[in-house]
N, C-alpha and C positions, 0 to 999 in steps of 0.2 A: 510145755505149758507151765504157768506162774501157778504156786496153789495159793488160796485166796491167805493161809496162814502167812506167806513169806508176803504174799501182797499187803496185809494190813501191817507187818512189819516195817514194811515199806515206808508205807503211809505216815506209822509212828517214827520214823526215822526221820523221814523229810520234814513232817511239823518240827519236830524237834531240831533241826537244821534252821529251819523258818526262825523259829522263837530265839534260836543263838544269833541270827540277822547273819548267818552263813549265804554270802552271795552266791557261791558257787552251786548252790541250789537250785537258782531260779534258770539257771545255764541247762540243770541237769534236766527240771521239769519242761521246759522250754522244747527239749530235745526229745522228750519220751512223750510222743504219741498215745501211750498207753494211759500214762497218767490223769488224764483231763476226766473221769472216775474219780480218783484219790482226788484231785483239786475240786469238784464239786461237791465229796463229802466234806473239805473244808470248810467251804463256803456256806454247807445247810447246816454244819455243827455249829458256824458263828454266829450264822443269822439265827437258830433256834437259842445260842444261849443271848443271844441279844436283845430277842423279843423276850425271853422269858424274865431277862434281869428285870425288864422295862415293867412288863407285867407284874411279878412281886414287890417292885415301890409303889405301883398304883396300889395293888390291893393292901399294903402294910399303910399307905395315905389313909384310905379308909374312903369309905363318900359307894361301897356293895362292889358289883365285880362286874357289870358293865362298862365301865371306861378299863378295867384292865385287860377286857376282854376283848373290846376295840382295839389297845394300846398291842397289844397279841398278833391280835391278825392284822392288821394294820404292819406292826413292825416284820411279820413274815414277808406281806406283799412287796413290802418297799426294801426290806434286803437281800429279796430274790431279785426282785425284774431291776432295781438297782444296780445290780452285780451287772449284769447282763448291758445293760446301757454304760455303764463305767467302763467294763472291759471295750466293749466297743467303740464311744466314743477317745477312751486310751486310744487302742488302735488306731483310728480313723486322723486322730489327732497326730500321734507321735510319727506313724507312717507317711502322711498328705504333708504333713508341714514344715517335721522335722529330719524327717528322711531314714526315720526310723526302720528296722529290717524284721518282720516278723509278718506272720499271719491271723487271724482271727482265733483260732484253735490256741496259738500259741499263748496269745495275751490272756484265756480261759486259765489255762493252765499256771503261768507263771502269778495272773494276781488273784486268782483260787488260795494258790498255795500262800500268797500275803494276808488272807484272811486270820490264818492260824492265831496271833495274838489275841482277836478277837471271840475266840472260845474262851476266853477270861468274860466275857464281857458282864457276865449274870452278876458280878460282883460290884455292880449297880446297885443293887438291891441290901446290900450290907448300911445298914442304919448309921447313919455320922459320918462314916466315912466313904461310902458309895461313889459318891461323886468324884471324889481325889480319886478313886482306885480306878474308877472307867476309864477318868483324862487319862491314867497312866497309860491305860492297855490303848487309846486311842491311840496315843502320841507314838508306843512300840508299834501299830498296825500304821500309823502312818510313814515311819523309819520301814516297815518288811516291803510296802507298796513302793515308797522309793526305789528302793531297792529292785524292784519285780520288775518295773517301768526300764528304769536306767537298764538293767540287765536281758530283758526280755526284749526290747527294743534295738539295744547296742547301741544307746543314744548318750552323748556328755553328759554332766549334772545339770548346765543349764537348761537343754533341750528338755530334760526328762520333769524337770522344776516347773517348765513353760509348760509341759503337755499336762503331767497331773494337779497345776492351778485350771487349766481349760475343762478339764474334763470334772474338779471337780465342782467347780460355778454348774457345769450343765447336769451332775448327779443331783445338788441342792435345788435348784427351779423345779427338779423331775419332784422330790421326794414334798417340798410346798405343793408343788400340785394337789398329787397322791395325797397327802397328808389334809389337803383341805375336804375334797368329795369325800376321803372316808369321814371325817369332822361332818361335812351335811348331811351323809347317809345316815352317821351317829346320831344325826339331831333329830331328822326324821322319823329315823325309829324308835327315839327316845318321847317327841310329841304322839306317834301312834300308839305306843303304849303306855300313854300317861293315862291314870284316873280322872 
């Protein structure tokens, strides 16, 4: 039996593989059943620093703490069930079209572990320079996902270029959606509790 000490070693090992864009990673998480654990604490540590970056430039805007507080759970709900619709449309895509070799579990795990750069993310929040620093951290989470796709999959770079352009048109309409009913729920609540 693993003890959880050598497990979160793990854990800090593999991000830290992730963040060097060490491919050989996404082969290892790929393989290790056990892992999909360790890849969903990635996934709630990037989406919790993501919503939170989002939330401290609302609240440093100014205008009280309702829209950052929508901005909050809003950004929780849509980088959770996000995750989940991505991984699977990946899958769905990369396997049906491209002939891709993996299972559902697997694409959890390997683009879990492609979140890792995205635990910078709260660095949104940094005044003047925010916005430069998040593109960074996107553009490095969109290099680890490449990565996770092409590798997790066993698929060319075109193939893997072709599935995570597919997949990520269908995470954008998901998150406009989302992003609009939280927007009417907001308005809602916002005319029920006006004076």
């Amino acid at each position: 039996m693993v003890s959880s000490a050598a497990s979160s070693g793990d854990l800090v090992s593999r991000i830290g593989r992730v963040l060097r864009l060490d491919r050989a990673v996404f082969n290892e998480v790929e393989a290790d059943a056990t892992a999909t654990g360790q890849a969903w604490t990635v996934v709630i540590l990037a989406t919790l620093s993501t919503a939170l970056g989002g939330f401290l430039r609302e609240l440093v805007a100014g205008g009280g703490v309702g829209r950052p507080i929508l901005g909050l759970v809003s950004g929780l709900i849509i980088g959770l069930v996000g995750f989940l619709i991505w991984a699977f449309v990946v899958y769905f895509v990369g396997t049906r079209f491209f002939g891709g070799r993996a299972d559902y579990a697997e694409m959890i795990r390997t683009l879990g572990f492609a979140y890792s750069p995205n635990i910078f993310s709260i660095v949104a929040a940094v005044p003047v320079i925010g916005g430069l620093l998040a593109l960074l951290v996107s553009l490095w989470g969109i290099v680890a996902g490449f990565l996770a796709v092409r590798e997790g999959l066993d698929l060319d770079t075109t193939k893997a270029i072709l599935t995570i352009i597919i997949s990520v048109v269908v995470l954008f309409l998901f998150t406009v959606i989302v992003t609009a009913v939280l927007a009417t729920l907001g308005a809602v609540v916002g005319l029920a509790t006006a004076p």
